[in-house]
C-alpha positions as CSV (number, residue, x, y, z in Angstrom):
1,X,0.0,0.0,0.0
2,X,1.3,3.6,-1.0
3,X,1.1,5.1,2.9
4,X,2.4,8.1,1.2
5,X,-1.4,9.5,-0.5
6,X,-2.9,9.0,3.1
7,X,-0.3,11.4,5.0
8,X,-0.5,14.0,2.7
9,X,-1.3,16.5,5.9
10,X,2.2,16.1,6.8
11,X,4.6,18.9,5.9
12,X,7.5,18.0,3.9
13,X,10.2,17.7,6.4
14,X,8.3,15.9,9.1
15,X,7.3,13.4,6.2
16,X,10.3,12.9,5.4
17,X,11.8,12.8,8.5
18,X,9.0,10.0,9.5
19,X,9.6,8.4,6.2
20,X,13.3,8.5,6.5
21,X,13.2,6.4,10.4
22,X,10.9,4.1,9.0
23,X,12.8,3.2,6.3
24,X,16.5,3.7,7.0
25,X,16.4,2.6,11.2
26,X,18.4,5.8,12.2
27,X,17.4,9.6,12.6
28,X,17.1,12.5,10.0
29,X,20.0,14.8,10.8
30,X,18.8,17.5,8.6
31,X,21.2,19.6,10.6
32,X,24.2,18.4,9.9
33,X,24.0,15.7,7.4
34,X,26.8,13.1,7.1
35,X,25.6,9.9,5.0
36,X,24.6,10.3,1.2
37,X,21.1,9.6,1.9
38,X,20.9,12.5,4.8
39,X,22.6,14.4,2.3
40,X,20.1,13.5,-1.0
41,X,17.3,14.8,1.7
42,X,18.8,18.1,2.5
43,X,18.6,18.6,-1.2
44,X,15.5,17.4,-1.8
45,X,14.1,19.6,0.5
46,X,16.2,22.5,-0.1
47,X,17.5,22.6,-3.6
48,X,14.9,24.9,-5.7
49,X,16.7,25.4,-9.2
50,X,14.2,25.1,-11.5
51,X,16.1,23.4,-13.6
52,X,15.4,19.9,-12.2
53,X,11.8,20.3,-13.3
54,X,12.9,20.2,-17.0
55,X,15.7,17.9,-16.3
56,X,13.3,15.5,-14.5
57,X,10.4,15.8,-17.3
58,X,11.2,13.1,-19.4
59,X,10.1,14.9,-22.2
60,X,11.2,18.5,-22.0
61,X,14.7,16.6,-21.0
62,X,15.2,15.3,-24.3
63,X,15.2,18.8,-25.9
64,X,17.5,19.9,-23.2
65,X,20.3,16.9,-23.7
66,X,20.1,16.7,-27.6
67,X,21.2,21.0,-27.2
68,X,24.7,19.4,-24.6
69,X,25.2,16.6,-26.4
70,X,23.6,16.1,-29.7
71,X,20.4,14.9,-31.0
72,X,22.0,10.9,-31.6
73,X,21.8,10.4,-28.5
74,X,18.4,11.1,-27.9
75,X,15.4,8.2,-28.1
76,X,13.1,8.9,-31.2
77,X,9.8,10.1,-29.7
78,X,6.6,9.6,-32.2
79,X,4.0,11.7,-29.7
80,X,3.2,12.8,-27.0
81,X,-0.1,13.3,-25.8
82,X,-2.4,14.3,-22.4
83,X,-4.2,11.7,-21.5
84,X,-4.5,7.7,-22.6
85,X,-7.4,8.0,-24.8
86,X,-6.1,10.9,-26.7
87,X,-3.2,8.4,-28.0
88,X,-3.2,8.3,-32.2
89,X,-2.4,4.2,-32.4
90,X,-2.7,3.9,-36.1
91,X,0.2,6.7,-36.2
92,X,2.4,5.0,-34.4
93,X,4.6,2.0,-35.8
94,X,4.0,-1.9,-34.7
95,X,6.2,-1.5,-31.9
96,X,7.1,1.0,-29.4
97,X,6.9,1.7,-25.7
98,X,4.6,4.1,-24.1
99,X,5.8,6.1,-20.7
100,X,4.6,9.0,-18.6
101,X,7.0,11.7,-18.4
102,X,6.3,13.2,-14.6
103,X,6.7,9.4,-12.9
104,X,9.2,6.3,-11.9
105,X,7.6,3.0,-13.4
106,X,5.1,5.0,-15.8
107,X,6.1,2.9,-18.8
108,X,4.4,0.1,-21.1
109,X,6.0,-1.9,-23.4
110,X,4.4,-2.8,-26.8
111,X,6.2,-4.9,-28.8
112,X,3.5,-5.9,-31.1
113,X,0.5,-3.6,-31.6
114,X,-1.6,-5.7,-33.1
115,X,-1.4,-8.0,-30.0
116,X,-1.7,-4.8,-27.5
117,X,-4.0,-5.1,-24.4
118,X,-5.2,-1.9,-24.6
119,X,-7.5,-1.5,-21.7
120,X,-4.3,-3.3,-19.5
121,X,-2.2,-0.1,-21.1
122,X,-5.1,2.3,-20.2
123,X,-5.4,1.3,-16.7
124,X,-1.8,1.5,-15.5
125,X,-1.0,4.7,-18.3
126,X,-3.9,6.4,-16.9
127,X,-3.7,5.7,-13.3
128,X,0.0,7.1,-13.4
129,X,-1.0,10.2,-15.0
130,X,-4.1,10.8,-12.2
131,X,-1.5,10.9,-9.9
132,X,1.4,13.5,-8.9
133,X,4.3,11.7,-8.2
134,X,5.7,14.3,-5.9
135,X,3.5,12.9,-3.1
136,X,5.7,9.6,-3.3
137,X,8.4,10.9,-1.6
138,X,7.9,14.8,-1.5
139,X,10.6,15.4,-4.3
140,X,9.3,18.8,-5.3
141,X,10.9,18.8,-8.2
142,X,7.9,16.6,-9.7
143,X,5.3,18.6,-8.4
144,X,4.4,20.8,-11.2
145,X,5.6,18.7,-13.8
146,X,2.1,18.4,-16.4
147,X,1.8,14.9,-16.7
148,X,1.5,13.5,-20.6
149,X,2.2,10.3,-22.1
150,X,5.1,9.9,-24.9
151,X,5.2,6.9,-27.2
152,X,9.1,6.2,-28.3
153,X,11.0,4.1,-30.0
154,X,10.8,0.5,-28.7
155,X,14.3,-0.8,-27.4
156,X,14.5,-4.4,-27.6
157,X,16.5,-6.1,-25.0
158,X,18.0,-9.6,-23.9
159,X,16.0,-12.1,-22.1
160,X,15.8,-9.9,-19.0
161,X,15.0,-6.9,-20.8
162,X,17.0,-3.5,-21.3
163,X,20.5,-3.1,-19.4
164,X,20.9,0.7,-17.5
165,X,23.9,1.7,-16.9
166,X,23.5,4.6,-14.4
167,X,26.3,7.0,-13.4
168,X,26.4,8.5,-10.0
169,X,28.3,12.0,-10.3
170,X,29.5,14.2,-8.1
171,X,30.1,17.6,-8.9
172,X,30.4,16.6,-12.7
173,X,32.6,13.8,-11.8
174,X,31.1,10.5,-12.5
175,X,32.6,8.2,-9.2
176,X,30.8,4.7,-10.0
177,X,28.1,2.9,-12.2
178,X,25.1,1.2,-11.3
179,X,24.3,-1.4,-13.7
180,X,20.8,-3.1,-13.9
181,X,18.9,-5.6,-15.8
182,X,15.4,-6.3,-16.2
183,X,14.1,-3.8,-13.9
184,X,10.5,-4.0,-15.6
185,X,10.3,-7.1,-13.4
186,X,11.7,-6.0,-9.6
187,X,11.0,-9.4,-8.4
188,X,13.7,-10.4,-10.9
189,X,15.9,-7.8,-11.3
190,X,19.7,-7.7,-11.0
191,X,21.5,-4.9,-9.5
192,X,24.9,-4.0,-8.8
193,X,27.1,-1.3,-8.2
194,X,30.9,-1.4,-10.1
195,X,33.5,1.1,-10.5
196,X,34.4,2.9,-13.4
197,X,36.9,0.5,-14.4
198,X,34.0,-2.4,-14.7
199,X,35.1,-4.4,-11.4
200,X,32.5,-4.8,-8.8
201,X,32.5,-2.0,-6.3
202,X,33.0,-2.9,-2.2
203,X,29.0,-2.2,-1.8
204,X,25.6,-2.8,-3.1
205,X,22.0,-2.5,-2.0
206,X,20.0,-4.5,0.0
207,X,17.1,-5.2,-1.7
208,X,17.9,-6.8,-5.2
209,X,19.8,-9.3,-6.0
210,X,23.5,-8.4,-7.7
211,X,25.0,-10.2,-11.0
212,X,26.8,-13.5,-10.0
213,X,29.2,-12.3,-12.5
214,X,30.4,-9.2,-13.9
215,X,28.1,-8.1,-16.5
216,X,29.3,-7.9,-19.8
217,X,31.8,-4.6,-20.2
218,X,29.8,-2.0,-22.4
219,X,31.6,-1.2,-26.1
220,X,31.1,2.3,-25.3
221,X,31.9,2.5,-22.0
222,X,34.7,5.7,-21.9
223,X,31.9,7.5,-24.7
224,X,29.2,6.7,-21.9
225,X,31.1,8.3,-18.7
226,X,32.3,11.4,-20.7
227,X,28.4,11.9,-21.1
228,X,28.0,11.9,-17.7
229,X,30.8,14.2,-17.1
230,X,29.0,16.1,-19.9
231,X,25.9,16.2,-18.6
232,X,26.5,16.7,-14.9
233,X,28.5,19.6,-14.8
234,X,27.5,22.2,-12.6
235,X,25.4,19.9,-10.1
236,X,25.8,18.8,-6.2
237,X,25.0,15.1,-7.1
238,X,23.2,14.1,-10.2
239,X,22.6,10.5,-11.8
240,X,22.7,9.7,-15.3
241,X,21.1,6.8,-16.5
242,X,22.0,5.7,-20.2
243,X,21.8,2.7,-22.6
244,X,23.9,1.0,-25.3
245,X,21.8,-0.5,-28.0
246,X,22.6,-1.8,-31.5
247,X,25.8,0.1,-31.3
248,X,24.8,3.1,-29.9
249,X,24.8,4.7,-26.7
250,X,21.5,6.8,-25.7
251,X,20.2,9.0,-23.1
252,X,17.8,7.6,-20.5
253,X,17.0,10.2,-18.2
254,X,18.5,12.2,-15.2
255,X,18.2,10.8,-11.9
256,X,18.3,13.7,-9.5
257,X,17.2,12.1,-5.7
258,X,18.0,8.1,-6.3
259,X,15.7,5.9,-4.6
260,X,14.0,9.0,-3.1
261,X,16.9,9.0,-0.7
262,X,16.3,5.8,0.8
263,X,18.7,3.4,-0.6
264,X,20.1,1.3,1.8
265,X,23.7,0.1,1.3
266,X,25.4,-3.3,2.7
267,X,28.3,-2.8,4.2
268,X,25.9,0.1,6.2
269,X,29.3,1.9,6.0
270,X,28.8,2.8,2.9
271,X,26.0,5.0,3.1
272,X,28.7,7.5,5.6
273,X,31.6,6.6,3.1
274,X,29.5,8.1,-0.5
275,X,28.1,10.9,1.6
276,X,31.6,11.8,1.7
277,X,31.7,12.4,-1.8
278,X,28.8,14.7,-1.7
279,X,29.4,18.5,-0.6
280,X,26.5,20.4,0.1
């Protein structure tokens, strides 16, 4: 159950600070913050550059990295659109994805449209745009975001899906890469955390399961970190999440508060040791 929508007569902080307790087992030192999660809090709640409501617009965003970084990076985007029933399916080719632009998990995946469960796409499509996904976890960035629904270029994965490839930069540094798999299925998924020259790094999260194995090395791996040095210049602490597909590296998105700032890390260490990196 999403506890969030029925506490919504909490202010920020004090949901957050509840929030935070609940989820992380020690206090919100919003004071002095030390670990990287205190630390992604204090700028949730304090950082108000609008900026981060185009960079976390999964639409505007596109404009806004194909101006840093060029327009070949960018995912082809046939529409975009208001609401679910306002969609032009015979414009759009027989395989694509659909995905809300104001949200986290807001996406669809069709692979063949003349197989498409429509009123399955409806429900979760519209249900994502009815609600404002700054309640989740009080990241005001996504509070005034107008919520539409694009329809992009369909990007065929392996047998678990897409790979992400997510740097974490700090002050336009990239530091180390979190490298999914399969994330449209969390019960599945495979998470880990390596360092930039592709060995695993000493920590991980606690609530996915890591690769056995080092994944496979990306070709573009030195083209994909000076993107993120690119494209984090100028921030605190931004992630940027990209993709390698048929030869190609693309732009995912921007990832400004991972996990809502409650990512636990195993050793617990960790969480102290990366809120080094960050300077407020």
């Amino acid at each position: 159950m999403d506890y969030a929508r029925y506490l919504k007569w909490l202010p920020d902080e004090a949901f957050t600070k509840l929030k935070f307790r609940y989820i992380m087992g020690y206090p919100l030192d919003l004071k002095r913050p030390k670990t990287f999660n205190e630390k992604l809090q204090w700028l949730k709640l304090n950082n108000t550059d609008p900026i981060y409501d185009t960079l976390v617009d999964k639409y505007k965003v596109k404009q806004y990295v194909a101006e840093r970084i060029g327009e070949q990076y960018i995912v082809p985007t046939y529409g975009v659109w208001d609401r679910f029933d306002d969609i032009d399916f015979d414009s759009l080719p027989d395989s694509f994805a659909l995905k809300c632009n104001h949200d986290s998990g807001g996406l669809y995946l069709v692979p063949d449209k003349a197989r498409m469960d429509k009123d399955a796409a409806r429900k979760k499509i519209q249900k994502c745009l009815d609600y404002n996904y700054y309640w989740h976890s009080r990241e005001k960035v996504y509070k005034n975001i107008k919520p539409r629904v694009l329809a992009e270029k369909y990007l065929v994965g392996g047998e678990r899906g897409m790979t992400d490839y997510k740097f974490y930069c700090f002050d336009g540094v990239p530091k180390f890469i979190y490298v999914s798999v399969g994330l449209d299925d969390h019960t599945t998924a495979l998470i880990s955390f390596l360092t930039l020259n592709w060995e695993f790094a000493p920590f991980q999260r606690t609530d996915y399961k890591g690769f056995d194995e080092l994944p496979e090395r990306p070709a573009h791996l030195e083209e994909m970190t000076d993107i993120a040095r690119r494209l984090s210049k100028g921030h605190k602490f931004v992630r940027i999440d990209l993709y390698e597909y048929e030869g190609r590296v693309y732009f995912s998105e921007y990832t400004i508060i991972p996990n809502g700032g409650f990512m636990k890390f195993v050793p617990e260490e960790y969480d102290l040791k990366i809120g080094e990196m960050l300077t407020l």
